[in-house]
C-alpha positions as MATLAB code, in Angstrom:
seq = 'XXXXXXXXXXXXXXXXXXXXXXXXXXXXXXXXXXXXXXXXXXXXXXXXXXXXXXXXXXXXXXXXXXXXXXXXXXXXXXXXXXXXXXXXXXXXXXXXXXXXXXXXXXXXXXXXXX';
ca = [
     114.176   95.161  116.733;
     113.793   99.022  116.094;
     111.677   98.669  113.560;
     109.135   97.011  115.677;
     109.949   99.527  118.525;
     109.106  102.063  116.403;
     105.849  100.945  115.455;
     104.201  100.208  118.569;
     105.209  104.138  119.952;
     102.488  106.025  118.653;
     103.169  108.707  121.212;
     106.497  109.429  120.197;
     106.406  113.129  120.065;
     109.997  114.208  117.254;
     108.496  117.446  116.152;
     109.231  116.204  112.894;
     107.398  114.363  110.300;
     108.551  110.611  111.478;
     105.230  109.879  114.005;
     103.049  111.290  110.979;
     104.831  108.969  108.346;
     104.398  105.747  110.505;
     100.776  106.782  111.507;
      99.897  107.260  108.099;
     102.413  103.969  107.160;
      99.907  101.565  109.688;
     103.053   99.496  111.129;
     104.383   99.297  107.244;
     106.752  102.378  107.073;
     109.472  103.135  109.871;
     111.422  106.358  109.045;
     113.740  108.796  111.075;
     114.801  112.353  109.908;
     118.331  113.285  110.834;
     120.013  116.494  110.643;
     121.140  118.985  107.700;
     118.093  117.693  105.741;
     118.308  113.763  105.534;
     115.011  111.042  105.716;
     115.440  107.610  105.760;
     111.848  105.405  105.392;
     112.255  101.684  105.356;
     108.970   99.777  104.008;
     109.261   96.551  106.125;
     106.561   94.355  103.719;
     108.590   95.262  100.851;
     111.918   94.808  102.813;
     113.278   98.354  100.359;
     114.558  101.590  101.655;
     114.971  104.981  100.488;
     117.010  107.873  101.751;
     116.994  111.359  100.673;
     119.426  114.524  101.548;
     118.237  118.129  100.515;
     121.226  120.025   99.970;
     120.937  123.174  101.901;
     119.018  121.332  104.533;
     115.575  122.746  104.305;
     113.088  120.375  106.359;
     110.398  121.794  104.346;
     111.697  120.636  100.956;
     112.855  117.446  102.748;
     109.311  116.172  103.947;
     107.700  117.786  100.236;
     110.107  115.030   98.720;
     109.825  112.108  100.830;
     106.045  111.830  100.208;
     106.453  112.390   96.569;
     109.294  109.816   96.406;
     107.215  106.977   98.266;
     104.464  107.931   95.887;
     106.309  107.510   93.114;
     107.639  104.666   94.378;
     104.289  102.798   94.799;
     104.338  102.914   98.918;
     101.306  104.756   98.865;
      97.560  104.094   98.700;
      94.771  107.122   98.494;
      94.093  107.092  102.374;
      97.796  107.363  102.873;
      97.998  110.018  100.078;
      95.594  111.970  101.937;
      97.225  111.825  105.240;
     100.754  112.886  103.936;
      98.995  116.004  101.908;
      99.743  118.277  104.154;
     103.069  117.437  104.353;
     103.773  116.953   99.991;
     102.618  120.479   99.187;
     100.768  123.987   99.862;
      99.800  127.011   99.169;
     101.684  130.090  100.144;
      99.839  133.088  101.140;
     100.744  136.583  102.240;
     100.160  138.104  104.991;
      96.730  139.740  103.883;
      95.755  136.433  102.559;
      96.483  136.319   99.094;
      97.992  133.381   97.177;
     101.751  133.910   96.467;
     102.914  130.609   95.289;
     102.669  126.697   95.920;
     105.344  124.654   97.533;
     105.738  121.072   95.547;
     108.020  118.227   94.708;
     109.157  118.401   90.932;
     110.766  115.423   90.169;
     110.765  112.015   88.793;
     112.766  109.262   90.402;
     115.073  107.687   87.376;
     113.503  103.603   88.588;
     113.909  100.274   86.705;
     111.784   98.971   84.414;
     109.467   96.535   86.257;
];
């Protein structure tokens, strides 16, 4: 099974977010980022998906809104909140240092009532 595959190849080396998201996942998320700005993360003890497409592509904004949407979604604990940080937002700075702006999901999934 992929999924399984996946999960036991800690040293597969994308240069994307997917080795980070399963890391941080511990054998629960799989996920692979495709091209023009699509992320698909399967949560294999919950047996639900999600898959996002950022319109103009940027990988950036792509990874920002994957974390936020698993957060939102309940996939995440505080140790795994912590590990994806880096990847959900950050500062901008210029080039002599000073802060310019913040880079941030700002959105609310539209989800059932539970």
């Amino acid at each position: 099974m992929r999924a399984d595959a996946c999960s036991r190849r800690r040293a597969i080396r994308t240069g994307r977010n997917d080795l980070a998201f399963m890391q941080a996942g511990r054998g629960d998320l799989v996920t692979k980022a495709g091209a023009d700005g699509v992320q698909v993360v399967a949560s294999r003890s919950r047996g639900e998906a999600l898959a996002l497409k950022i319109a103009d592509g940027n990988k950036v904004a792509l990874f920002a809104a994957t974390v936020e949407a698993m957060d939102q979604l309940g996939w995440l604990d505080e140790v795994q909140r912590e590990r994806l940080g880096p990847w959900r937002s950050e500062t901008i700075a210029s080039i002599k240092g000073a802060l310019v702006g913040e880079r941030k999901a700002a959105f609310r999934l539209a989800l059932p009532p539970v």
